[in-house]
N, C-alpha and C positions, 0 to 999 in steps of 0.2 A: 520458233519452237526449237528446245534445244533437238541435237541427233537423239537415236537410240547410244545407251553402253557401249561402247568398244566401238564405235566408230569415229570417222574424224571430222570434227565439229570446225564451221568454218566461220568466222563474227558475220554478223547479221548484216551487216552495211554495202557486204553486196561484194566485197572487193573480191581480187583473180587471191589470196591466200599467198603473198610469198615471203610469210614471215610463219616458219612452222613452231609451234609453240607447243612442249613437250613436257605431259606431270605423269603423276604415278597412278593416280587412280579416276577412271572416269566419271565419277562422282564431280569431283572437280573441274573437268575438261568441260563439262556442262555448262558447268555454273559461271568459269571465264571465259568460256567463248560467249556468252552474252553480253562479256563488258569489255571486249577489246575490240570491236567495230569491224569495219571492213579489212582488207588485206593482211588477215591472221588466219588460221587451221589452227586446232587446238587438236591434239589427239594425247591417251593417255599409254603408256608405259606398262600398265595395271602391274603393279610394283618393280621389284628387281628383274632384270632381264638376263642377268647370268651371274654367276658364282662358281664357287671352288664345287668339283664333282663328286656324286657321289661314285664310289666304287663303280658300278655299275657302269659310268659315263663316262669315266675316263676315254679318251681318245688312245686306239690301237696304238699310236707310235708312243706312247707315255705308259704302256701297260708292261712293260720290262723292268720297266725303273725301281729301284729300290724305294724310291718317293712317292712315289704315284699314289697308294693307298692315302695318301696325307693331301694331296692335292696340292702340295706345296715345298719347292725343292731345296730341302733344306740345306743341300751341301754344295748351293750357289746362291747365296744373298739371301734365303728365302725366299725366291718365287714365287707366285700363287700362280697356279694353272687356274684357267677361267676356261667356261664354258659355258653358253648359250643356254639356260634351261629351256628343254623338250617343249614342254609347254609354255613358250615365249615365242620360238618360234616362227608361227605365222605373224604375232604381232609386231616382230622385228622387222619380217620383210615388207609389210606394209607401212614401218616407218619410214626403211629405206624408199621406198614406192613415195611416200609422201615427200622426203628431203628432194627427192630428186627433180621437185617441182619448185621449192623455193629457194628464196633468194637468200634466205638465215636462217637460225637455228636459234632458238632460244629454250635453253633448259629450265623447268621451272618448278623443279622438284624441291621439296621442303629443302625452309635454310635451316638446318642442321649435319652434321656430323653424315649420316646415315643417307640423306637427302645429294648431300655433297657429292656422295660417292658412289649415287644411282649416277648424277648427272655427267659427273665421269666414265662412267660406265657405257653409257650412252654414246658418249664423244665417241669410245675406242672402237665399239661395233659399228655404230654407224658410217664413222670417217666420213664424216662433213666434206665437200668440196667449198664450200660456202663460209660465210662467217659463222663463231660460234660466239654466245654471251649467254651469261649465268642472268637469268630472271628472279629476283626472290623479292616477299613479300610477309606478311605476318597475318596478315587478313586478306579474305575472300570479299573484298569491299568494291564496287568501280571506281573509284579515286583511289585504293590502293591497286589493285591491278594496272590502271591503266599507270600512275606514276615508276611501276616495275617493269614496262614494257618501253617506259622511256627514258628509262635510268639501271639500262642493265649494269653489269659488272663481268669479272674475268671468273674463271673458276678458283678457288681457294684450294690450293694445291697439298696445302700443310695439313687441313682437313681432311682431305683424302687418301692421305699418306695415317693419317693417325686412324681414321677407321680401316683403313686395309690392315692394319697392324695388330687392332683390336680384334679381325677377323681371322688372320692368320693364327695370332693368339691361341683363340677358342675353337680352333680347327683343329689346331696340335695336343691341346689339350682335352678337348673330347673324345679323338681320334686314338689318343695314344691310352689314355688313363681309364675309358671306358672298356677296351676291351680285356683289362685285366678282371674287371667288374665281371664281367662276362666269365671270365674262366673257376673267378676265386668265390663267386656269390649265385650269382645268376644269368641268364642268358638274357640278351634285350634292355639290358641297363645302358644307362647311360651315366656320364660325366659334365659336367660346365665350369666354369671359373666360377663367377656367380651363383648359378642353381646350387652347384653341392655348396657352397657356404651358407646359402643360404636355406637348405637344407637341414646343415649343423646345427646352425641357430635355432629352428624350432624342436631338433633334438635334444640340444643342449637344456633348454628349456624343460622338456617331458622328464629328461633326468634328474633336475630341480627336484620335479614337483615327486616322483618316486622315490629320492633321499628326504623328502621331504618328513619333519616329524613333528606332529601339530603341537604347540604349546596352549595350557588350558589358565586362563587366570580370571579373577571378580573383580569388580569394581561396584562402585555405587552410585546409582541415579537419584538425584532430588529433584522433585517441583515447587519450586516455590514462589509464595505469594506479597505482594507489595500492600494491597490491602486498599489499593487506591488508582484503580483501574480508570480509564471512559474509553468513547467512542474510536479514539482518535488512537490511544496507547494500549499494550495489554497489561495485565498488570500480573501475571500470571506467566514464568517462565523455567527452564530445565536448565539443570547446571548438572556437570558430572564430578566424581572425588576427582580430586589434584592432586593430596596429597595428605599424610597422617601424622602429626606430632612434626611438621614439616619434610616429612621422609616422602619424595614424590613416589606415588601409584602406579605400579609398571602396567602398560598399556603393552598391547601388540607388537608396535616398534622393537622395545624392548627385547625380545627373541630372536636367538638365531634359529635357522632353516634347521638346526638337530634339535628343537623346542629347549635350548637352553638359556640363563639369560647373558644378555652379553654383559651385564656388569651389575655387581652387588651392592650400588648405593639405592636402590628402589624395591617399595616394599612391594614381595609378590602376594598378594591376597587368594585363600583355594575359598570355598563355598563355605564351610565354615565359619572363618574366620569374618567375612565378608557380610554374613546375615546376622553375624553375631555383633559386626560394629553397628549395623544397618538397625537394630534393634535397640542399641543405643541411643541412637542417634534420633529415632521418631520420638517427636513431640517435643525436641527442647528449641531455645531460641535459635535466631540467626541474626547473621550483619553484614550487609556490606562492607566490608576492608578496602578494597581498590575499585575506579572505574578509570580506566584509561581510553582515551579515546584517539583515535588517529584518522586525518584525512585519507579519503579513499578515490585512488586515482586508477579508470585502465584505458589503457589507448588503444584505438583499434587494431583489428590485424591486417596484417597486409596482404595484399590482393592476393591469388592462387597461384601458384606455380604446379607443377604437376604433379609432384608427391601429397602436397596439401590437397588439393584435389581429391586424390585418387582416397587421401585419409579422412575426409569429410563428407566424401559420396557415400564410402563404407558407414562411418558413422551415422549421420541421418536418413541415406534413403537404402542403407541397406545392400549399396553395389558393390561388386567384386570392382579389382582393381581394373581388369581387363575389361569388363562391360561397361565401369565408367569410359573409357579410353575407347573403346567401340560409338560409344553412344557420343563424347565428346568429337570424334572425329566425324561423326555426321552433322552437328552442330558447326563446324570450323568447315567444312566443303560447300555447306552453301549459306557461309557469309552470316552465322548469328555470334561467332567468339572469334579471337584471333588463334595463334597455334598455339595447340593444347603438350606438344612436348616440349618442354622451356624449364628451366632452373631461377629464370629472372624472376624479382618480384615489383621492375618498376612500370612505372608506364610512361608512357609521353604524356608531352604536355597537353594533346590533344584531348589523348582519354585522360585528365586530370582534369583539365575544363568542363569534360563532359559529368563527371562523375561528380563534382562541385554542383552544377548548373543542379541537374537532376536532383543530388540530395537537399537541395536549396527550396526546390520546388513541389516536392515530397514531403519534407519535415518542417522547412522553414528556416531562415539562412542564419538563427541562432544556432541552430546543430551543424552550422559552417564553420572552418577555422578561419581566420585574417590569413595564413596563408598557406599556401597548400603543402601537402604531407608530401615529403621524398622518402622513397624505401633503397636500401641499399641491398642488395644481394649479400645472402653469408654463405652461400654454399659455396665448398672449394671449389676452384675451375666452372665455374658456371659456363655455359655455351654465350656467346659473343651475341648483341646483337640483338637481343628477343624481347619483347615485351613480358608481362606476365599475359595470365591467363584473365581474358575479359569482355566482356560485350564487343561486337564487333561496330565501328564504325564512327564517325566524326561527333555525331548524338546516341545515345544508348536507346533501344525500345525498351517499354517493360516488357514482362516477360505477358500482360495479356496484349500487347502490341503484334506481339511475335509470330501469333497464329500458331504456333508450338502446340504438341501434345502428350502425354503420358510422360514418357524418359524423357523426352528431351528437353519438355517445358521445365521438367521440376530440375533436369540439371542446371539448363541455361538459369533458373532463378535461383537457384542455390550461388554459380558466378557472379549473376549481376547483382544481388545484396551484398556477397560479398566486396566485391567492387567497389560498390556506391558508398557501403561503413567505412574503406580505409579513409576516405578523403572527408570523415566526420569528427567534430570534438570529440575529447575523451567523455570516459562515463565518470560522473565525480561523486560522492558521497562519505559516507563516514562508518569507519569502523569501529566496534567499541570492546574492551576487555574487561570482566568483571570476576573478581575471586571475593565471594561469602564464607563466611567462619560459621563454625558453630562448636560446642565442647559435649560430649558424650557424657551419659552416665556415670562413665570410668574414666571422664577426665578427659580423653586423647580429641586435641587439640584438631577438627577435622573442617578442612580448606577445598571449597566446591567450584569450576571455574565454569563462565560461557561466555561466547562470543556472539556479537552478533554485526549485522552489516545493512546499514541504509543507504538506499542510490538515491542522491537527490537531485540529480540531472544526468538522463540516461545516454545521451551523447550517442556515438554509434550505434549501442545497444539496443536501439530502436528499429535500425536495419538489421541488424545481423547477430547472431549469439553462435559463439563454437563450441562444437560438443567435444566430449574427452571420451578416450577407452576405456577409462573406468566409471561406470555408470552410478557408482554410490559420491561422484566428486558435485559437487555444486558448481550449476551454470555457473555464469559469471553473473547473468541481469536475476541472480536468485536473492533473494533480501532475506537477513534473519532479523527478523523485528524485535528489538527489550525493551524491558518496559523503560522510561524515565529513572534514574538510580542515579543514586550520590553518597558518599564512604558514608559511614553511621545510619544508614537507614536499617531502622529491622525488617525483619522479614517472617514469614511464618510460613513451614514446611507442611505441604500441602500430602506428600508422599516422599519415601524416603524406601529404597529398596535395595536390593543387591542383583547386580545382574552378570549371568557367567560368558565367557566369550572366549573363542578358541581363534587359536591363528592358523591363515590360511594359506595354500602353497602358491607361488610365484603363477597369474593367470593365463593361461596359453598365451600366443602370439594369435593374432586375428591381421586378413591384410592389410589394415591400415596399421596396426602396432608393428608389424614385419615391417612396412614399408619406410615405418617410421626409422625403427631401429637400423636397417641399412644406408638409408640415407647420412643418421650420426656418424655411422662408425665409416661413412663414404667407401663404401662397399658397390662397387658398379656405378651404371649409369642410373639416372633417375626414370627414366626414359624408358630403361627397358625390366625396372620393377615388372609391373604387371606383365606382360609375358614369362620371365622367369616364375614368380609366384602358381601360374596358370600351367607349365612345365613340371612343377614337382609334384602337383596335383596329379595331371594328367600322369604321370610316370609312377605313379601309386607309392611315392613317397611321403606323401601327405592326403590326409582327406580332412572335411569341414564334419565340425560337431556343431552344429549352429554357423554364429560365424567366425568357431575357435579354429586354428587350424593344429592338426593331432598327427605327429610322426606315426608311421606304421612301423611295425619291429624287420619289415626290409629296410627302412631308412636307417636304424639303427646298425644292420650290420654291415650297410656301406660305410655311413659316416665312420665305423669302427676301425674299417680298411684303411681309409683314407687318411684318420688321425693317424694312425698305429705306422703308413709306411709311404704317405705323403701328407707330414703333416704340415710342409709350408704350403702345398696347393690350397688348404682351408684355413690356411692360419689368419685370423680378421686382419693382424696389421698387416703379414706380407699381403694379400691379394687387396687391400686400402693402396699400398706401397707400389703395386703392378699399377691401379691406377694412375697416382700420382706421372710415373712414367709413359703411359701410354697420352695425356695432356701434354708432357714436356715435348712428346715428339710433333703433338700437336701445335706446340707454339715453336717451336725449330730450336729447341735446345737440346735435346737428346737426338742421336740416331739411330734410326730405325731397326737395320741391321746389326747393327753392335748390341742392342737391346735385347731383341730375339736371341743373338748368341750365348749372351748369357742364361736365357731362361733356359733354352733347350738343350745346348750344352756343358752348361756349368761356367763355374768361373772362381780364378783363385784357392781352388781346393774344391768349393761349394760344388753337389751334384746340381745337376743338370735334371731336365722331365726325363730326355733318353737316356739315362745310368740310371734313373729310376723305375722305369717300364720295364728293362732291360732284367734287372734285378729284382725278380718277385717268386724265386722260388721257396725263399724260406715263409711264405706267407701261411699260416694255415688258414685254411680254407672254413674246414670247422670249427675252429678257435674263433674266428672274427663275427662267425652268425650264431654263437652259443650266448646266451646271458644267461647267470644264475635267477632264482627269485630267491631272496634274504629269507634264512631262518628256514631253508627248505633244500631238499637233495634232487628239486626238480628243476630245469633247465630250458629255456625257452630256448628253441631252435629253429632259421629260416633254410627253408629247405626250399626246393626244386616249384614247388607246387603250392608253397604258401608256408605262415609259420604254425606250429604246433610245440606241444609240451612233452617231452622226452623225460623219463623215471626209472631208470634200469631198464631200458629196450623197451617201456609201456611207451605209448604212443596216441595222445586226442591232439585233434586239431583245433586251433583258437579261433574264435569266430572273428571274420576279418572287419567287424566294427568295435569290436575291444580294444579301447584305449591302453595303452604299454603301461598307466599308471596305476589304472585299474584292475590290473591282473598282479594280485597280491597272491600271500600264500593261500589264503581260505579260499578265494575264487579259484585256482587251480585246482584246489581240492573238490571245488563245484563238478570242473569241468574233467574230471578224471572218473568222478562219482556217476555222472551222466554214463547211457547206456553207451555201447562200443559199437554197437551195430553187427556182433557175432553174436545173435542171441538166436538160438533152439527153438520152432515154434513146435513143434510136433513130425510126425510121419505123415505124408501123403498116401492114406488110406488104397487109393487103385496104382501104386508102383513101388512103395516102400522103400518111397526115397525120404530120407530127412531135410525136412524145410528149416532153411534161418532165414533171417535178417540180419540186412549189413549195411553200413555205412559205405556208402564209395566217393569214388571223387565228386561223382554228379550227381550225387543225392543218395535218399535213403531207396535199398530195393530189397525184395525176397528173391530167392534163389533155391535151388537143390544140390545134395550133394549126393553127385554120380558113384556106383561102388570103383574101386580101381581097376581100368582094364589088367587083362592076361599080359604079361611082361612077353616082348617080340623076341623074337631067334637073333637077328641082324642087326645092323644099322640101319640098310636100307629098307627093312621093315618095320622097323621102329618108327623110321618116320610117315612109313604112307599109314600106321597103325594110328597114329598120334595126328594125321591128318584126317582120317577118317572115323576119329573117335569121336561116339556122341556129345552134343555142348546139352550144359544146363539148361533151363529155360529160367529166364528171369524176367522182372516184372519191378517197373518204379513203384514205389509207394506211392499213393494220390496225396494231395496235397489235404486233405482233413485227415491224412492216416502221419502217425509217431511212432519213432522206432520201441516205442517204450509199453504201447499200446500195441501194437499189429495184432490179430490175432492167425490161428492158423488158416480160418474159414478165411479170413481177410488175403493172406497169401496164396490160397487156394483157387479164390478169384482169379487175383492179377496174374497166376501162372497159366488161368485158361485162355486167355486172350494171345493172341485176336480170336473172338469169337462169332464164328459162321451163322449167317444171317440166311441163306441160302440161295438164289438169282435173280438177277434182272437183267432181261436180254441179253439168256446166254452165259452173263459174267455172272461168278461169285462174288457177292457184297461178304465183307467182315466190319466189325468193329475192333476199331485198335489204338491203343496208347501212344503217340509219337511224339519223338521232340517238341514239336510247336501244341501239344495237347490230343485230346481225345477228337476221334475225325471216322469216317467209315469212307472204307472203298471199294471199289471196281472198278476190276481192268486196271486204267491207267487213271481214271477218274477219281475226286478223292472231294467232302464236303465235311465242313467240321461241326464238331458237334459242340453244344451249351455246355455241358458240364462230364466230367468225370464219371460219375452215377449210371451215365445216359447209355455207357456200353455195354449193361448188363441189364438194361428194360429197351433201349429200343428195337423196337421189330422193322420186319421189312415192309411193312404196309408205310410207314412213317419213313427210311431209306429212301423208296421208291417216291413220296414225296420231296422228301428233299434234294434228291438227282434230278428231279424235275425244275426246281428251280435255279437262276443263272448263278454260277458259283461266284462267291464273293471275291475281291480283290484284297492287300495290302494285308493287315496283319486280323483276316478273317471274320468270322461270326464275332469276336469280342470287340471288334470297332464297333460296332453297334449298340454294347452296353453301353449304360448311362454314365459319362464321368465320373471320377472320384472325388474332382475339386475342379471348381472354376476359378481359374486365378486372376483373370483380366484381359486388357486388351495387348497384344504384341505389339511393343513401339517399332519392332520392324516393318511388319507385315499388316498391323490396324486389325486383327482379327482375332476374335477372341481364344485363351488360350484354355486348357484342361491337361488335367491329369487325367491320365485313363491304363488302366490293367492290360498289360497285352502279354503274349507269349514267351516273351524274355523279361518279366517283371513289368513295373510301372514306367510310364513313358509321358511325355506333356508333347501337345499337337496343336497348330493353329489350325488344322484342317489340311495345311498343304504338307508342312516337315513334321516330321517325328522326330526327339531326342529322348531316349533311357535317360531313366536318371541315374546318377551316379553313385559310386560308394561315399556314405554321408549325408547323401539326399532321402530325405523322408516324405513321404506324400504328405503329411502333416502338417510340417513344416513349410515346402518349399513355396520360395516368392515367384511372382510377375519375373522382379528381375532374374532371379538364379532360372526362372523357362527362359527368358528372352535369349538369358548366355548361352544356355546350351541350343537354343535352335538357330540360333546364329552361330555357334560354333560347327554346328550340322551343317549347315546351308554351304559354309564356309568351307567344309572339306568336302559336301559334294559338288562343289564348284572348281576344284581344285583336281578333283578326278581322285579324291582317296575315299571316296565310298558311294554306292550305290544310293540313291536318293530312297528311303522308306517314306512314302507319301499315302494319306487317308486315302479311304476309300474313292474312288473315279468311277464319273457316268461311264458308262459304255460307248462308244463311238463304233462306225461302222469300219472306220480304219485302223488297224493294229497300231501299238502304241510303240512308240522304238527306243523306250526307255527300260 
């Protein structure tokens, strides 16, 4: 039986362990200590064990330095100061603890780039007295494990030197260009190479779609009939106008993004014109003119690499890039796919054979080719070495083999069809083109075209079919059936109409289309797409409208900064071009240091990042977070505390789920129109103080307004006057009360509270309104209450019931209500998941974690997958010690809990 987590796993065959064998996460260390036999220890690393410090960590003798803040000394080679992370730790000295018993070391952290430079890492804390060798493998298989334990290697030096570089990198550049973010926009931003470009890009995009100016044009639809249908053909099919007096019909295409057209050989048809031909045109003959027909060939695609992946999880099962890569990476630790971060798309021969054998035996060895399919890698600088992404193992299981469930079944069959179609004949059939005539009332000459598509040997397409981000495009195994047709056949027009169609703006980025488009434009690593994507998110640069992703107008007035006064930090070729560079250093053509110097210091006239950080006082601050709205004198502004609409000093705030594109001139006028929250209700009849309502940061509340105290003699009376002056009494609005609605009796409530219930042993019970909801106390005791309402009917006969009962735990009396949605089972945890209402809005729970949902998340909406993300992204940071664990309600036990 394997250990528990984080302990050190020894192979089963019994031996004294004097070969220590060292991965990153004990998930792993499980799974190969059961296939490396006796005389091995497995223990795991549980990821990186030190890095560049934060501020805070710096080492006293490095806290003088002018460098120090950077973790890396820039005015000696570049440097990087490394230190131990805090929480590594104990796990360091019990590796030391453990080397100090065997007889080698073997590193056996992923073979990649990032993998390379844990197992280096490793070497320098550790300092081996013993031999050291680089273990790698691509699969969690026992014939691969055990052939990497007898076929170690040296460490790849060049690899190491190239991710240290790639780290230095984005340590000088987050370090240095984030804290201008800070001074010129907002506090708590951040920077990245990658995130803010890719950032840009979905800004860039929202801009699109806001210049955007829709173009309106007609066309015309016919049905027409052959007359000589059966079983087998239809006889009955839709052709659209082509074209008038041979003038082609402008189509969508046609239009630029300012709804103009880009060129004036095609006729633009409005509604008029278009019903008016369409009215012609019913009831006269027709004829076939052309049928063309062309063979139809498509060959499969080729196996998954990571980015394919991460864009076809999106696509069909609806995952984010990061929870496919969560959910992949539990699939790869014990042994059902080989390694999920790769750029490759080929495979061995092994999985060739296998992937043959299987589709031979599944479909029949006619869907086999005579010889097998080779795929070549086209992405630039692909990582060395790696297979693609695929069933693990010398034979493939299916995926009902697998014992798999929820995520990870439908991932793994999502790979292994994939898999199994590349190594299948193509799909072959026939494609056909047809243009019918016919001549109007008035003569004009009018040309109708359709296409259509038969698959008559579906080849791959049998295992696998890939979807696209645009959802109106046709599968690929989609067929448009026509009828039998040949030039001179007539025809007779079944229906003849005119139809109007407007064009549409350029469609967000979603993270497979993001993911897509960085990999073209070779923008980063593939590898660490999904993290960066999950980064802009979380950093409230972006949020999900579905599965679009929507810049917020913070992201706009970064990215403004950044064009406006580092515009090569975002510029797509240069940070493509930084790539290219940080590979060269990787293969030993560039060097390292001399690389650095130019980014940081400039080079040949060119600034540098430090003459750029250095230089940011003519920045305006205000200028860079102002955007006009067109054809209006009002001003979107990102300010301290969120963004809002500025009009001559008027001032509403934007609701932070409003899309940048959707706030035109008329919605601004919406949201001005909307009440202000200084609205008048009346006098409070027993003190003649005037009541309003207002708007505040945290919501809507009533309030009074005190008369002016007596103005002091002093200073220092002024202030014990000003400290001893009476406060207003104010009161939130309940959540069924609107600032537009309140009434004064309604304000008159909320200012009585908390209201006196009268005692139970001793203490005074009140009823009162608090942060977390409406609750009654005494003393120090406190029970909360069902509803809002409940503060101004319940009595203390009903109090002293409920002090009598043992007071709830977790997020109180509302865990108890009935979910909002049950959304399924959690592939982490096997338990089922819910949405449910709690005190900070809506939240999704297996029973043990809570996760909020976030900005974008709709209770409506949200999947299985988008709960799993986030409560594994919960689990994930209260495991890491950056948050308190929020867990459902807990039996009672007689021993205090120490959580």
């Amino acid at each position: 039986m394997p250990a528990k987590n984080g302990t050190a796993k020894r192979g089963q065959g019994g031996g004294t362990g004097t070969r220590l064998v060292i991965v990153e996460s004990p998930a792993k260390a499980k799974t190969i200590a059961g296939y490396l036999g006796g005389g091995y220890v497995v223990e795991s690393s549980i990821g990186h064990i030190r890095d560049l410090p934060r501020a805070s960590e710096v080492p006293a003798k490095y806290k003088g330095e002018p460098w120090a803040k950077l973790g890396v000394n820039v005015e000696h080679g570049f440097e990087p100061l490394y230190v131990v992370n805090s929480d590594k730790k104990q796990q360091v000295a019990k590796l030391k603890k453990l080397l100090a018993e065997a007889d080698e070391l073997l590193l056996a952290t992923d073979e990649d780039r990032e993998g390379e430079a844990i197992a280096w890492h490793l070497q320098e804390v550790l300092k081996p007295k013993v031999p050291v060798h680089r273990m790698v493998f691509n699969e969690i298989t026992r014939d691969a494990i055990r052939a990497a334990a007898a076929n170690p290697r040296s460490l790849n030096l060049r690899l190491v030197d190239a991710q240290e570089t790639r780290r230095i990198l984005d340590r000088l550049y987050g370090y240095e260009v984030s804290p201008v973010l800070w001074k010129k926009v907002m506090p708590g931003l951040s920077a990245g190479r990658v995130q803010s470009v890719a950032t840009r890009l979905v800004v860039e995009r929202e801009r699109e779609r806001i210049a955007f100016v829709p173009a309106h044009y007609w066309d015309i639809a016919g049905e027409f009939d052959t007359g000589k249908g059966s079983e087998d053909e239809p006889s009955v099919f839709k052709a659209g106008l082509v074209s008038v007096d041979g003038k082609r019909v402008a189509q969508g295409r046609d239009f630029a993004s300012d709804g103009t057209l880009k060129t004036r050989d095609v006729l633009h048809l409005d509604e008029d014109a278009a019903r008016g031909l369409a009215g012609r045109l019913a009831g006269r003959p027709y004829e076939v003119t052309s049928v063309e027909r062309k063979p139809y060939t498509r060959k499969p695609y080729p196996p998954f690499r990571t980015t394919t992946l991460q864009q076809e999880a999106s696509r069909k099962l609806n995952f984010s890039a990061k929870y496919t890569m969560s959910v992949a990476q539990k699939l790869y630790e014990n042994g059902f796919i080989t390694y999920m971060r790769t750029d490759s798309i080929t495979l061995s021969e092994t999985a060739i054979t296998a992937s043959r054998r299987q589709a031979a035996t599944l479909f029949g060895a006619q869907y086999v080719p005579d010889k097998p399919r080779v795929y070549a890698s086209k992405v630039k600088n692909a990582q060395e070495a790696h297979e693609a992404i695929r069933p693990a193992g010398e034979s493939f299981r299916t995926p009902a083999e697998t014992g798999l469930s929820g995520d990870q079944f439908r991932l793994y069959e999502l790979i292994w069809k994939r898999t199994i179609a590349s190594q299948m004949k193509n799909a072959e059939g026939q494609s056909v083109s047809v243009r019918v005539t016919g001549t109007s009332t008035g003569g004009e000459v009018a040309e109708f075209g359709a296409t259509g598509k038969t698959i008559t040997f579906h080849g791959f397409l049998k295992a696998y079919v890939e979807s696209a981000d645009d959802p109106s495009t046709d599968r690929d195994d989609q067929e448009r059936r026509l009828p039998a047709l040949a030039e001179g056949d007539a025809l007779a027009a079944r229906s003849v109409r005119a139809e109007g169609h407007s064009t549409r703006p350029p469609a967000r980025y979603t993270e497979a289309s993001l993911v897509k488009e960085l990999e073209e434009r070779e923008i980063g690593r593939p590898s660490t797409y999904a993290s960066i994507i999950g980064t802009i998110i979380d950093r409230g640069y972006v949020f999900k409208k579905g599965t679009a992703l929507v810049p917020s107008f913070l992201a706009f007035a970064v990215i403004n900064l950044l064009e406006q006064h580092f515009g090569n930090l975002v510029d797509y070729d240069f940070t493509a071009h930084m790539e290219d560079g940080l590979d060269e250093i990787a293969r030993g053509e560039a060097q390292r240091v001399r690389w650095l110097e130019r980014f940081y210091f400039g080079d040949n006239g060119g600034e540098g990042l430090k003459e750029l950080v250095d230089d940011i006082g003519d920045i305006d601050a205000k200028g860079i977070s102002s955007f006009p709205i067109a054809g209006t004198d009002i001003m979107v502004r990102v300010g301290r505390y969120g963004p809002y609409l500025d009009r001559d000093g008027e001032r509403v705030n934007i609701p932070e789920d409003l899309a940048p594109d959707e706030l035109d001139a008329a919605r601004a006028e919406e949201l001005f129109a909307q009440p202000t929250g200084d609205r008048e209700l009346g006098v409070d009849p027993e003190t003649g103080h005037t009541i309003v309502a207002k708007s505040g940061r945290f919501g809507p509340y009533v309030t009074e307004i005190l008369p002016e105290p007596e103005p002091a003699a002093d200073g220092a009376k002024k202030k014990r006057a000003k400290k001893d002056a009476p406060k207003p009494r104010t009161g939130s609005l309940f959540k069924s009360m609107s600032l537009d609605t309140v009434t004064l009796e309604d304000a008159l409530k909320l200012l009585s509270l908390p209201r006196s219930l009268g005692e139970l042993d001793g203490e005074p019970v009140t009823a009162q309104n608090g942060r977390f909801g409406p609750y009654l106390k005494k003393g120090t005791d406190s029970r909360s209450l069902g509803s809002e309402d409940e503060l101004f009917t319940v009595t203390l006969e009903q109090a002293k019931e409920l002090f009598a009962q043992p007071k709830q735990r977790g997020r109180g009396r509302a865990a108890a209500a009935a979910p909002l949605r049950e959304l399924g089972q959690d592939p982490a945890s096997g338990k089922p998941v819910v949405v449910k209402e709690g005190r900070f809005g809506p939240y999704v729970t297996d029973g043990e974690t809570n996760a909020s949902l976030r900005k974008g998340d709709e209770v409506e909406s949200v999947t299985i997958q988008r709960a799993a993300e986030l409560l594994a992204e919960r689990r994930e940071k209260v495991a890491s010690g950056g948050g308190k664990k929020k867990s459902a309600p807990r039996r009672r036990t007689s021993a205090k809990s120490g959580s």
